[in-house]
C-alpha positions in Angstrom: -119.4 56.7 68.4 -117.8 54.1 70.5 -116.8 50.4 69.7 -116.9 48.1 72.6 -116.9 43.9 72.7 -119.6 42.4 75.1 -117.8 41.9 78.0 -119.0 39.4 81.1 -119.4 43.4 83.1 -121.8 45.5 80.8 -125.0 46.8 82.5 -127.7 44.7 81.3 -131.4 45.3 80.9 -133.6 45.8 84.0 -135.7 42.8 85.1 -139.5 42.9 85.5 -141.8 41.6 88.0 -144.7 39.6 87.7 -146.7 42.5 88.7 -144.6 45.5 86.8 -144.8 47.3 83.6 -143.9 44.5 81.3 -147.6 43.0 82.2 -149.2 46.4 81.4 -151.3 46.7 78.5 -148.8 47.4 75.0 -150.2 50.6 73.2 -149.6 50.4 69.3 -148.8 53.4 67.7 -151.5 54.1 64.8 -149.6 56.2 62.4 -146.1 54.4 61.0 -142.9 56.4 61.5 -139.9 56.2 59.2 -141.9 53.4 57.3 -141.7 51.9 60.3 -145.1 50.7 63.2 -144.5 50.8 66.6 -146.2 48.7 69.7 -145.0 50.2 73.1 -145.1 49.3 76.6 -148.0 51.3 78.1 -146.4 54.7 79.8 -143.7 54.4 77.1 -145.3 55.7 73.9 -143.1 59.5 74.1 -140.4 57.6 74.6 -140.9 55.2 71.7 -142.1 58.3 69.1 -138.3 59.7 70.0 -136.4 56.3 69.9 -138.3 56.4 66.2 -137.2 59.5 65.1 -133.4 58.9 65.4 -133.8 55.2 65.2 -132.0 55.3 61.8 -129.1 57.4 63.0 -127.8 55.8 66.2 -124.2 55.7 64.9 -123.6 59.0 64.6 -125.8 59.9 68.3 -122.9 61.0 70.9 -122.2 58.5 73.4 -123.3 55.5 71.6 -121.9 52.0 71.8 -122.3 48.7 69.5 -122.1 46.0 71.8 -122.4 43.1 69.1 -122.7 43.2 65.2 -123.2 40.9 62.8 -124.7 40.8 59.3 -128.1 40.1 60.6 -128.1 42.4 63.9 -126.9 45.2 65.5 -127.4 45.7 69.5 -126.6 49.4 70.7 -126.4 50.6 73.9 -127.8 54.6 73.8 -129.3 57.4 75.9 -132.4 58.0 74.4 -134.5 61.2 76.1 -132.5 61.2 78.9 -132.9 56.9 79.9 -130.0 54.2 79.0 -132.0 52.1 76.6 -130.6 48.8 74.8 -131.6 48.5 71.1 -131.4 45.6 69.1 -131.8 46.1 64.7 -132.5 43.2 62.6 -131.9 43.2 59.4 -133.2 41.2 56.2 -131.1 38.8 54.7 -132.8 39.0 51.4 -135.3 37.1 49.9 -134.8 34.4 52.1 -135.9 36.1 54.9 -138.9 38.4 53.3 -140.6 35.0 52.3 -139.6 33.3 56.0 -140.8 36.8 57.9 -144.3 36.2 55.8 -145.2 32.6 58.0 -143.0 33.0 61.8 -142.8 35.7 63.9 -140.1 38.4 63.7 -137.3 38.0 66.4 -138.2 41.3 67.4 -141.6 40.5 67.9 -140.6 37.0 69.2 -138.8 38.5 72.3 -141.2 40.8 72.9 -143.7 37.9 73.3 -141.8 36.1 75.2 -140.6 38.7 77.8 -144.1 39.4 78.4 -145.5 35.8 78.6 -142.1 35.5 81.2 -142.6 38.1 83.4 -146.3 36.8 84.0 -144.5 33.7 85.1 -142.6 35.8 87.6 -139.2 35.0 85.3 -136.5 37.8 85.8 -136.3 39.0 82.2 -135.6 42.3 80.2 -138.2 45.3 80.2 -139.3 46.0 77.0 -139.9 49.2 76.0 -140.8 49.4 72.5 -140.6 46.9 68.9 -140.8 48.5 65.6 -141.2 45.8 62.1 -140.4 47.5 58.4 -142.0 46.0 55.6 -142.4 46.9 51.8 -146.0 45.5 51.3 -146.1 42.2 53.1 -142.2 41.1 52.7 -140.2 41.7 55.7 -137.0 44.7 55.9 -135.9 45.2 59.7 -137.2 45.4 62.8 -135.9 46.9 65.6 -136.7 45.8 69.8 -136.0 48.7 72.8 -135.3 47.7 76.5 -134.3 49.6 79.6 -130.7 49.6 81.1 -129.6 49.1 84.4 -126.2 48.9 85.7 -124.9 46.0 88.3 -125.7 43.0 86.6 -122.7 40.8 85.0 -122.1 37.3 83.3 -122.4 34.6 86.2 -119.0 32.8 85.0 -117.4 35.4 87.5 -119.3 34.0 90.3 -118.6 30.2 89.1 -114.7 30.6 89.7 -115.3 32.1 93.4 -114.8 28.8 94.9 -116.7 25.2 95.0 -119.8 27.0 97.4 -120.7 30.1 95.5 -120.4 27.3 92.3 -122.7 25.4 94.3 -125.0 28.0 94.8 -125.3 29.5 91.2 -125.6 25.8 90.0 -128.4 25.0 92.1 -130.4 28.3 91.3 -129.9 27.4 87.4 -131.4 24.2 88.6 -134.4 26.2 90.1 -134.3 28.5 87.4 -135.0 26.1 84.5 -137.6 23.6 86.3 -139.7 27.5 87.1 -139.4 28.3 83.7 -140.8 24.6 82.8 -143.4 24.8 85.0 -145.0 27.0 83.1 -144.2 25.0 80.0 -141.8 27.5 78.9 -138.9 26.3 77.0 -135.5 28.3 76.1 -133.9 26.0 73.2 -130.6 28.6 73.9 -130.3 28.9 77.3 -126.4 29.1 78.1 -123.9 31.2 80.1 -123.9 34.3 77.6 -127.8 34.2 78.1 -128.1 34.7 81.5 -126.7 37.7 83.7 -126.3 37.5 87.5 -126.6 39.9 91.1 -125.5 39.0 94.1 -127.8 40.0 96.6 -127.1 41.5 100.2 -127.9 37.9 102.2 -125.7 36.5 99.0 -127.6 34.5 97.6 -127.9 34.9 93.7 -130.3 36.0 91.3 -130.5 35.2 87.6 -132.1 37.1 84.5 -132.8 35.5 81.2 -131.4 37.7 78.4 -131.8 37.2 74.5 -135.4 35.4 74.4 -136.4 35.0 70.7 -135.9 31.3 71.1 -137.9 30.7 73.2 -141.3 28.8 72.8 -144.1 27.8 74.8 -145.9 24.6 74.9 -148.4 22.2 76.1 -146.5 19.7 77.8 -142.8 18.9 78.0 -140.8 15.6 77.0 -137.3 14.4 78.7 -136.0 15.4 75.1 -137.6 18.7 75.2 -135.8 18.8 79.1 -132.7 17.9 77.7 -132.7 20.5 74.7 -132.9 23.3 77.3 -130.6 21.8 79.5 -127.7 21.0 77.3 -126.6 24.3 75.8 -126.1 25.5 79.7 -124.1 22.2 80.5 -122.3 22.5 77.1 -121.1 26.2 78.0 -119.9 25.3 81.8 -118.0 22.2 80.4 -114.6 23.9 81.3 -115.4 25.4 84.4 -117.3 22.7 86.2 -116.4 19.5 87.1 -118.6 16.6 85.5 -120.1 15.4 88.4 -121.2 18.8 89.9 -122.5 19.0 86.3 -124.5 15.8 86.8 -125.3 17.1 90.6 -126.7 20.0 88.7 -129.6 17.9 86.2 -130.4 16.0 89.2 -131.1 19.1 91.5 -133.3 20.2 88.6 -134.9 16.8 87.9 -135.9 16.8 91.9 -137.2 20.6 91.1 -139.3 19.4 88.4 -140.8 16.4 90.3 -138.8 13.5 87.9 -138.5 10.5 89.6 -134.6 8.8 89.8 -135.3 6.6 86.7 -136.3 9.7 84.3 -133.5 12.0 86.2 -130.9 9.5 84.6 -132.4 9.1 81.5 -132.2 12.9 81.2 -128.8 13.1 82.2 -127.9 10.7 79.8 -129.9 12.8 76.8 -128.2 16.2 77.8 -124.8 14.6 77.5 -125.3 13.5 73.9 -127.1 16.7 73.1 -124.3 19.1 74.4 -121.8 17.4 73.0 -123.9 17.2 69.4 -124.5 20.7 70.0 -120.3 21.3 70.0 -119.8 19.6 67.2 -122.2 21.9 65.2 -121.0 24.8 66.9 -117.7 24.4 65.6 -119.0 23.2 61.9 -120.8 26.8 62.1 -117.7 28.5 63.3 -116.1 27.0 60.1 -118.7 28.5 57.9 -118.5 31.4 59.1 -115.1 32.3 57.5 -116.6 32.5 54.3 -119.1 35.2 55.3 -119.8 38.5 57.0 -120.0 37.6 61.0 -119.1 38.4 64.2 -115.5 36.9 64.3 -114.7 37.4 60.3 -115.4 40.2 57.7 -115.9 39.9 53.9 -114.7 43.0 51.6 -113.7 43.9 48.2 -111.2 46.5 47.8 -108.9 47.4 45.1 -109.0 44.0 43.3 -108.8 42.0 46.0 -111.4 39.7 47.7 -110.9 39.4 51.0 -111.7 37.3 54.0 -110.6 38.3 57.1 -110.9 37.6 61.3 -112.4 40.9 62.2 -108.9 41.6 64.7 -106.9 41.9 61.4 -106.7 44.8 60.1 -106.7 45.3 56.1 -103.9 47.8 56.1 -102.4 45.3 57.9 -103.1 42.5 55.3 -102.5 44.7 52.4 -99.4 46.3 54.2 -97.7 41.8 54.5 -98.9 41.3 51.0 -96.8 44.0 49.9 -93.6 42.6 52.0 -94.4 38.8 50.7 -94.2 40.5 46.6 -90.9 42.4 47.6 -89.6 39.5 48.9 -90.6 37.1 46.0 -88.5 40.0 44.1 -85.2 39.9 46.3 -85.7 42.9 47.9 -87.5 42.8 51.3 -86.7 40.4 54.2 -89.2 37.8 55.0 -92.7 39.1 55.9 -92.2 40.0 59.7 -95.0 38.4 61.6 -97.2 36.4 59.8 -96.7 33.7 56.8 -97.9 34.3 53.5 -98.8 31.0 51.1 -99.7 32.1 47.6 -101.6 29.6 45.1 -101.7 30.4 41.3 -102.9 28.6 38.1 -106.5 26.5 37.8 -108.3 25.7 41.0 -106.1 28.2 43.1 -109.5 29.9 44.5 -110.7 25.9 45.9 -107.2 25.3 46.8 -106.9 28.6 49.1 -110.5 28.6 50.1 -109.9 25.0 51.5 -106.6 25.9 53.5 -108.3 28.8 55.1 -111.0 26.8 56.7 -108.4 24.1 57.6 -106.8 26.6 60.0 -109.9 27.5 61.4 -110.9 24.7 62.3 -107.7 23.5 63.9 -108.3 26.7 66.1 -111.9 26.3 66.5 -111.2 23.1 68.7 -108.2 24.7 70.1 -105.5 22.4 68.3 -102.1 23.8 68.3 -101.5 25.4 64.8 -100.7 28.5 62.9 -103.7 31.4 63.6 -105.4 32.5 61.0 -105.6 36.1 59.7 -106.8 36.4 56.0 -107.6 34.9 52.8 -107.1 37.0 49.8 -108.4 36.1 46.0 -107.0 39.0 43.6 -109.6 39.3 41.2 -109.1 38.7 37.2 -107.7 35.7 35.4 -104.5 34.2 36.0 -104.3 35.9 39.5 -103.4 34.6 42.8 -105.1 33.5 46.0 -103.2 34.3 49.5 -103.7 32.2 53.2 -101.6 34.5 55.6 -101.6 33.2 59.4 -99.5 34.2 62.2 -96.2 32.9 62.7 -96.1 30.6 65.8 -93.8 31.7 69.0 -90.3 30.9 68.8 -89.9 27.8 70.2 -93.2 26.4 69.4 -93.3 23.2 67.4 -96.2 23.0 64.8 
């Protein structure tokens, strides 16, 4: 098995058309497999019945590749039956989510829904294949959602750096995009840069597919605040790549789209700037929290008496490997740990104490203040242990 980051270039799932399979009929799939019970797209159901069967092993298939894991889900990308397929797993967080799973919708069953209810709209958006939920009476365990693979679609922030007119022209058909999709009172409350994939077409003008839909939500009639919510996160993530007015240029293009007057076009403006940059600000209080836990960026293990915390680049040989140099050194006989700096705190409150510095320097590097980068924090289990903060040691020359 292969281990790959999401990159801006990875093939992305195949669009549907208001009149293609995705608004076909979905067959569900009477008898449960693996514990699991299937709805597929109609056409799809042989396909499904495989995906089912080796659902639980797609690690191990030849040829596979995580694209993004976290502790709550797993996307692969896998040739299933002979046809690149995209699979997303979710995963229960505990009780927490067996009680929450009882009263919402899956995510699983969320995009689904919404891919669907899209495509009728005549939305580029993923074709689904197949969704699976497992549950242990009525309490929620995993869930798993299928969709086809196509190649030649990428992240549009390639297309923004081309030059102020192709900028232009992707910023006006995000514009388009987003009064279409609020037309038909649709309303994507995560709709940024890493959500949408682009193709350049052979006249070169551009077209845009809406990726990652189980946040989105439908309703009866749309507020400026409900505008703004959908529009900030986009204007949040183009922040360093587009200039401010273009920006503005941007909300105004959409609020002559969705048939706002100039009055509620500035009030709108005004909204999304104070809800992208409220939406930063918790972005980077999450980023913070997520140290302390299993994520994307950071890993939590126990091994050999140690607690660890760690940014998922560091390896724990690694880490092991300087705290071993840092305990020589203490002793005289090893020269300084080569690459990184080790602080050690010992006695009461060391655990607080270390736990405290750790997300100190991740926070300095979550808002990109110069400072050192962090790499680990390590509690050795037992009393009258120690706790460890190792970061990297800054370039020479560099003054922090």
């Amino acid at each position: 098995m292969r281990r790959e980051p999401a990159e801006h270039t990875m093939p992305a799932p195949t669009p549907a058309s208001h009149d293609g399979p995705a608004a076909a009929a979905p067959v569900h799939i009477p008898e449960p497999i693996a514990g699991r019970r299937w709805t597929a797209r109609a056409g799809c159901v042989e396909l499904a019945r495989c995906l089912a069967g080796k659902l639980d092993t797609l690690r191990s298939m030849p040829g596979c590749t995580i694209i993004k894991e976290n502790t709550v889900r797993t996307v692969y990308r896998v040739q299933v039956d002979g046809r690149e397929l995209i699979v997303k797993h979710y995963r229960s967080r505990g009780l927490r989510d067996a009680l929450k799973f009882l009263f919402v919708r899956t995510k699983a069953r969320a995009e689904w829904r919404a891919a669907r209810r899209m495509a009728e709209a005549g939305l580029l958006v993923p074709t689904m294949i197949a969704f699976a939920e497992r549950r242990t009476g009525p309490f929620f365990r995993d869930a798993s959602l299928a969709m086809d693979l196509i190649p030649g679609v990428y992240s549009p922030l390639g297309l923004l750096q081309q030059g102020q007119p192709m900028r232009r022209s992707v910023l006006d058909r995000i514009a388009e995009l987003v009064a279409q999709m609020h037309r038909h009172r649709i309303l994507h409350t995560d709709f940024h840069t890493g959500n949408l994939l682009a193709r350049q077409r052979p006249d070169g003008s551009v077209e845009l597919h809406v990726i990652d839909l189980h946040s989105v939500r439908f309703s009866l009639w749309l507020t400026i605040g409900d505008r703004a919510d959908c529009l900030a996160p986009i204007v949040q993530s183009l922040t360093d790549l587009v200039p401010h007015d273009e920006l503005e240029q941007m909300c105004r293009r959409y609020a002559q789209e969705a048939g706002l007057g100039d009055s509620a076009a500035g009030r709108l403006w005004m909204q999304v700037r104070r809800r992208a940059a409220r939406n930063d600000e918790q972005a980077l209080r999450r980023r913070v929290r997520h140290c302390l836990k299993n994520s994307s960026k950071f890993a939590v293990e126990c091994i050999g008496g140690l607690q660890v915390f760690r940014a998922r680049s560091a390896a724990i040989d690694e880490i092991r490997s300087s705290l071993r140099e840092y305990r020589e050194r203490q002793a005289g006989t090893a020269a300084p740990v080569s690459g990184v700096i080790v602080q050690e705190w010992r006695g009461w409150g060391r655990r607080s104490h270390a736990r405290a510095a750790w997300a100190s320097v991740n926070n300095l590097d979550a808002r990109g203040i110069p400072g050192p980068e962090p790499v680990a924090l390590v509690h050795e289990t037992g009393f009258g242990r120690s706790s460890f903060l190792i970061t990297k040691q800054p370039p020479p020359g560099t003054d922090q």
